[in-house]
DOGUVEX-450157 format. One record per residue (C-alpha): residue number from 0; x, y, z; chain. Coordinates in nm, 3 decimals, decimal comma. Each point is the difference from the previous one (the first is absolute). Example, Ala and Ser with C-alpha at 12.3 -4.5 7.8 and 13.67 -1.06 7.14 Angstrom:
     n         u         v         w   chain
     0     1,230    -0,450     0,780       A
     1     0,137     0,344    -0,066       A
This chain:
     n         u         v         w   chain
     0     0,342    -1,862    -1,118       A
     1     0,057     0,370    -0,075       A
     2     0,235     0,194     0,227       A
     3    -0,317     0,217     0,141       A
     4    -0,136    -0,342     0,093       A
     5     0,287    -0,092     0,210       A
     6     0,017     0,327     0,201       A
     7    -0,343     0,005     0,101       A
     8     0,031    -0,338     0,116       A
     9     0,307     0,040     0,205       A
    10    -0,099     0,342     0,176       A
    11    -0,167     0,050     0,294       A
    12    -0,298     0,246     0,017       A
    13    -0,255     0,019    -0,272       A
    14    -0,036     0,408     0,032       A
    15     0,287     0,219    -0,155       A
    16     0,286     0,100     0,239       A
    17     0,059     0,332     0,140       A
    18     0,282     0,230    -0,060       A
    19     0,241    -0,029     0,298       A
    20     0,008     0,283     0,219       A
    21     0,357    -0,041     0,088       A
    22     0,147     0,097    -0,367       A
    23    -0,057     0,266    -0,218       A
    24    -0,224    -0,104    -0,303       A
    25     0,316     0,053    -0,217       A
    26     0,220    -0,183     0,208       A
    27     0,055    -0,424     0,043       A
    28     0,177    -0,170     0,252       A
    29     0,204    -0,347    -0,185       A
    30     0,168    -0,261     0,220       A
    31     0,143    -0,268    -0,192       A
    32     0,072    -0,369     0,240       A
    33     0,231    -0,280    -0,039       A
    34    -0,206    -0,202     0,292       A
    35     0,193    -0,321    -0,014       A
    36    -0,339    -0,186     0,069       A
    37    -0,011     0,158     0,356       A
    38     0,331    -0,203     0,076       A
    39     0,181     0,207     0,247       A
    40     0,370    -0,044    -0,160       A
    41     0,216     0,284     0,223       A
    42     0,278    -0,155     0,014       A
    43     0,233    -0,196    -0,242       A
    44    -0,010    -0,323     0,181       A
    45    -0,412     0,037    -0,036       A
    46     0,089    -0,135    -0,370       A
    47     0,119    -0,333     0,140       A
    48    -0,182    -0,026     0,326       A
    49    -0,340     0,133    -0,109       A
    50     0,005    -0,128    -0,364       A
    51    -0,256    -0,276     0,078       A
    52    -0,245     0,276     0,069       A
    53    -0,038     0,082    -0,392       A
    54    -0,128    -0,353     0,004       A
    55    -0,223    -0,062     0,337       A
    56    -0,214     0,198     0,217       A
    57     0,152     0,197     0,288       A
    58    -0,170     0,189     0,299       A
    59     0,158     0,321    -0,069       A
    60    -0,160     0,010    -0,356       A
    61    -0,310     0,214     0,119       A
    62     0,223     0,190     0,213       A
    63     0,196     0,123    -0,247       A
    64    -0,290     0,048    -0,244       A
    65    -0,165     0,253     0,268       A
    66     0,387     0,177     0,062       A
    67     0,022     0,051    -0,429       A
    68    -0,377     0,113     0,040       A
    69     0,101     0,272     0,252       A
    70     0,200     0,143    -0,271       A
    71    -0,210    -0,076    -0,332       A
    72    -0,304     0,186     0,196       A
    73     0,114     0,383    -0,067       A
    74     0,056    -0,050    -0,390       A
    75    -0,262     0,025    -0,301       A
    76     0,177    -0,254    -0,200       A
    77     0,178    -0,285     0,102       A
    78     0,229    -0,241    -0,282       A
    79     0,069    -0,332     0,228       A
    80     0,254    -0,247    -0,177       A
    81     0,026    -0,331     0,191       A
    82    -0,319    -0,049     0,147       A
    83    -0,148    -0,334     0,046       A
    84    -0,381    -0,018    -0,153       A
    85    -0,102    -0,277     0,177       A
    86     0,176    -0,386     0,115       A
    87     0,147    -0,193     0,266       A
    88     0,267     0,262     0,084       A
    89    -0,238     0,274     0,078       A
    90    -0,242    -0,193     0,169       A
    91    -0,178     0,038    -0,329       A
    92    -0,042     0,301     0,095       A
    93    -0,014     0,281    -0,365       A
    94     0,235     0,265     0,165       A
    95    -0,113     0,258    -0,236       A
    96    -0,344    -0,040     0,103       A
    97     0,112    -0,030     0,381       A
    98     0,165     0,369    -0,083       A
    99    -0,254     0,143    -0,170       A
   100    -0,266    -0,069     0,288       A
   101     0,203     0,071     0,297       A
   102     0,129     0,302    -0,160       A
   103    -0,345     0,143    -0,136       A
   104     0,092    -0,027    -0,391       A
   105    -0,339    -0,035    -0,178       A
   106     0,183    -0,110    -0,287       A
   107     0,243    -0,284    -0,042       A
   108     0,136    -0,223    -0,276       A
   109     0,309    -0,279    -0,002       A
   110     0,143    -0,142    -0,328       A
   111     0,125    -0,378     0,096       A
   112     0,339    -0,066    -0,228       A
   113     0,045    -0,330     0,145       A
   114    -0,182    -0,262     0,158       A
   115     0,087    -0,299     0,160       A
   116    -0,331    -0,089     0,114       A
   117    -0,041    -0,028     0,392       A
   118     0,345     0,057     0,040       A
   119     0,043     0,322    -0,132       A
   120    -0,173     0,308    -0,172       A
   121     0,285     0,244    -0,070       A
   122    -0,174     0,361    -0,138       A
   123     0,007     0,372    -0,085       A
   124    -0,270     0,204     0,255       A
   125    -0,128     0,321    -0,064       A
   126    -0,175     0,163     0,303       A
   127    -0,160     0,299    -0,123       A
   128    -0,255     0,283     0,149       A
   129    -0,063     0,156    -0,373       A
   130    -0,241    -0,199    -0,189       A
   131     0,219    -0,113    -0,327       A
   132    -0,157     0,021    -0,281       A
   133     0,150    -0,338    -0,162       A
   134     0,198    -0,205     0,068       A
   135     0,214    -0,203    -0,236       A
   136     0,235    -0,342     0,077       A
   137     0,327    -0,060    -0,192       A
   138     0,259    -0,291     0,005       A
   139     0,346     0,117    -0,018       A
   140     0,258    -0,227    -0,211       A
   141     0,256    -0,166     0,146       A
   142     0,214    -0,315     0,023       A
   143    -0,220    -0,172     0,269       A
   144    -0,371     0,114    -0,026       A
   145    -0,160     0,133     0,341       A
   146     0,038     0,417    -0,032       A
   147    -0,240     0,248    -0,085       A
   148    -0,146     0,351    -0,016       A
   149    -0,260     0,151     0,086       A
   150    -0,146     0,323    -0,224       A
   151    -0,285     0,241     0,181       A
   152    -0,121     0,258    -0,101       A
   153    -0,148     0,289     0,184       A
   154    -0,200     0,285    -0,170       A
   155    -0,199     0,043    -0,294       A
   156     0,167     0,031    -0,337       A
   157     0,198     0,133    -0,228       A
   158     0,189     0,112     0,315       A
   159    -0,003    -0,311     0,232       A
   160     0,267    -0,058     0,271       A
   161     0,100    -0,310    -0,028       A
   162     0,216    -0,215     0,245       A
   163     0,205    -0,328    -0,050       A
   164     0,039    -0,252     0,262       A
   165     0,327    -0,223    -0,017       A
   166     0,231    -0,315     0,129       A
   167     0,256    -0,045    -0,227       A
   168     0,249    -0,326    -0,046       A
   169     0,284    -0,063     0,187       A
   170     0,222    -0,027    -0,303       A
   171     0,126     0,276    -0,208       A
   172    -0,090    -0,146    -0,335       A
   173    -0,350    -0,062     0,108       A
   174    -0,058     0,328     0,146       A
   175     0,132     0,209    -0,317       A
   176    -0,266    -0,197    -0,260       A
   177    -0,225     0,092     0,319       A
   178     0,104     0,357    -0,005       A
   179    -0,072     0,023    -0,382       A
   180    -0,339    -0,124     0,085       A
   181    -0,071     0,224     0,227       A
   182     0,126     0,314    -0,198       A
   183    -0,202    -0,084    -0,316       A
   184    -0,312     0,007     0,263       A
   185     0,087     0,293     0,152       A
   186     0,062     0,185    -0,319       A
   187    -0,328    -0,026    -0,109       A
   188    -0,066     0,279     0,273       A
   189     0,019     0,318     0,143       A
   190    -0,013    -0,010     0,337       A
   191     0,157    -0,297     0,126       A
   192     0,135    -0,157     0,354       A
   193     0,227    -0,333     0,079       A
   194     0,000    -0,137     0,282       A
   195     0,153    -0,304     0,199       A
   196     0,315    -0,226     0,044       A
   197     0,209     0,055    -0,349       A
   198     0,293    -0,240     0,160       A
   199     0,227     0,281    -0,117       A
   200     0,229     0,291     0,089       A
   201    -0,061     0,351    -0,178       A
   202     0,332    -0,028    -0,161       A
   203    -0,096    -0,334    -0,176       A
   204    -0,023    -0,085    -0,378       A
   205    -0,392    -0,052     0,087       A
   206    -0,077     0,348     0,159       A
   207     0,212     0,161    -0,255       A
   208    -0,194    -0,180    -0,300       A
   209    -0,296     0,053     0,156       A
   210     0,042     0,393     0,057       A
   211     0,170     0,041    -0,359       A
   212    -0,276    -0,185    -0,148       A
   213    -0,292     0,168     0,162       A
   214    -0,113     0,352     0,185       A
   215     0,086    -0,149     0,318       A
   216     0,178     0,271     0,242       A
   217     0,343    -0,160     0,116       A
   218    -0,046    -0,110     0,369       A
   219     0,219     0,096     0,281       A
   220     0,295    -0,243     0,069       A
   221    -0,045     0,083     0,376       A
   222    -0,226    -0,165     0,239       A
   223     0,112    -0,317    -0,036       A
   224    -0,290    -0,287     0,081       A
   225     0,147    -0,323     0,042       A
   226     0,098    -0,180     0,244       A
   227    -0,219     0,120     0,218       A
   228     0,233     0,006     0,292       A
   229     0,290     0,159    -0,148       A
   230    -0,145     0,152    -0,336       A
   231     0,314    -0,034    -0,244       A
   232    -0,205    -0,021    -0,331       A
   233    -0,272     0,161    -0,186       A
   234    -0,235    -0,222    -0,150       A
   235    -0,335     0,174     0,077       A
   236    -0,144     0,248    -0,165       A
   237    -0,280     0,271    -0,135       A
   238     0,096     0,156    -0,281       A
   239    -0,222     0,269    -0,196       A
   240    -0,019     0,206    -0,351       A
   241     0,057     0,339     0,018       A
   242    -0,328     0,148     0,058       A
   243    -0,070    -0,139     0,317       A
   244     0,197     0,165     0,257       A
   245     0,155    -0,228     0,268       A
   246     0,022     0,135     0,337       A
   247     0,103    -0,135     0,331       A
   248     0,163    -0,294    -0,115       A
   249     0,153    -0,245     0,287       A
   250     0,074    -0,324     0,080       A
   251    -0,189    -0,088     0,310       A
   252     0,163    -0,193     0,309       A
   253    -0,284    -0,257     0,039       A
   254     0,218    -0,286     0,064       A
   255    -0,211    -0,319    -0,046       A
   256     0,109    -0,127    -0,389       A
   257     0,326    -0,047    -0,093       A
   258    -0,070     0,335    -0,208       A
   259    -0,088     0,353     0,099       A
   260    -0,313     0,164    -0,106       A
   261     0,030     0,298    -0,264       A
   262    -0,234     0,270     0,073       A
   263    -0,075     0,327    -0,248       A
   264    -0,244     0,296    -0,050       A
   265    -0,077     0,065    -0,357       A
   266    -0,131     0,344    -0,141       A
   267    -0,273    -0,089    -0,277       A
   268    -0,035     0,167    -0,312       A
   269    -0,319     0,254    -0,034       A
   270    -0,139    -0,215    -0,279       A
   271    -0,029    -0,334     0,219       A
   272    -0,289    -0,051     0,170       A
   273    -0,055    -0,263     0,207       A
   274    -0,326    -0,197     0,149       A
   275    -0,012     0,025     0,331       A
């Protein structure tokens, strides 16, 4: 199945979408997730007391689905990482598609990186009101297979903006063949954005490798995302090439993951133009 094939069936309306009226036509509001499968870990004892909610349906999971919708809402792309596509945990519910429809996204897509059949559907979402113009699906390598990014692209060529969508490992080894990966895709572009949960500092071997290996702009080693209730650690991120402009960039206090959303503004370039 081509990737223009899987769009069109995963998006809502069958007419194109407007531009929103909220943004300049230049401008693009990211948010990039770490949703913890709308488990609401706040506090550090949540780990041990709430752990058996990554594995059976709770109450609050709808709940905290429409509280990480109140946020997603006022963005024009969304990069979830954690997000449950469908089993017994979400009340096989497909989160991304539960987002997408309560928050008026006419397009939607989630890459699953590892099932466990009715017990869980761990996945990347991408909420998104620009219509992409492809979309592409990558496994990452790694020690213990189950990561993966996804590749959109927005615009018409040979000037496309294209944005990455990552989870990486928990393990440093894993995540530096992951960052290699990741770099040889991004270098085949201009105009490129990562997003999601890196599972690193700035100051790491990983960020560094990745920035001296690519056009990435180094990220700020402020705004710390993790844990949500005391933020001591950066691990979540948007990073850019130099000719689209960040502005506005923050860490939101939306405290309903064990992470805290990243929020930017980006400035595009005059020779991107996008559909919708």
């Amino acid at each position: 199945m081509s990737p223009t094939n899987i769009i069109a069936a995963k998006h809502l309306p069958d007419e194109p979408v407007a531009a929103r009226s909220d943004r300049p036509k230049n401008h693009l509001r990211l948010l990039s997730y770490n949703i913890q499968v709308a488990v609401a870990s706040t506090r550090l004892r949540h780990y041990l007391t709430q752990s058996w909610k990554h594995i059976l349906p709770h109450q609050q999971s709808l709940g905290n689905l429409n509280r990480i919708a109140d946020i997603t809402r006022n963005f024009d792309i969304v990069a979830l990482q954690e997000v449950d596509s469908g089993s017994l945990r979400s009340q096989f519910v497909n989160q991304v598609q539960y987002l997408a429809e309560k928050c008026e996204f006419p397009f939607w897509y989630y890459q699953t990186n590892r099932n466990l059949g009715k017990f869980a559907q761990a996945c990347n979402g991408l909420l998104t009101h620009i219509k992409p113009t492809s979309i592409h699906e990558h496994k990452l390598p790694g020690l213990i297979p189950g990561r993966g990014v996804i590749e959109v692209r927005y615009g018409q060529n040979p000037h496309p903006i294209v944005i990455l969508l990552a989870h990486l490992a928990l393990g440093k080894r894993a995540r530096l063949m992951q960052i290699g990966f990741i770099a040889e895709l991004a270098n085949q572009f201009e105009h490129v954005v990562l997003m999601g949960d890196l599972n690193c500092q700035p100051h790491s071997q990983e960020i560094r490798t990745l920035v001296s290996n690519t056009n990435f702009v180094p990220p700020f080693e402020q705004e710390e995302t993790f844990p949500s209730w005391r933020p001591s650690k950066k691990l979540d991120y948007i990073l850019v090439t130099p000719e689209l402009e960040l502005k506005n960039v923050q860490v939101l206090n939306h405290v309903v993951s064990d992470h805290l959303p990243v929020a930017v503004d980006i400035v595009l370039p005059k020779d991107v133009h996008l559909i919708g």
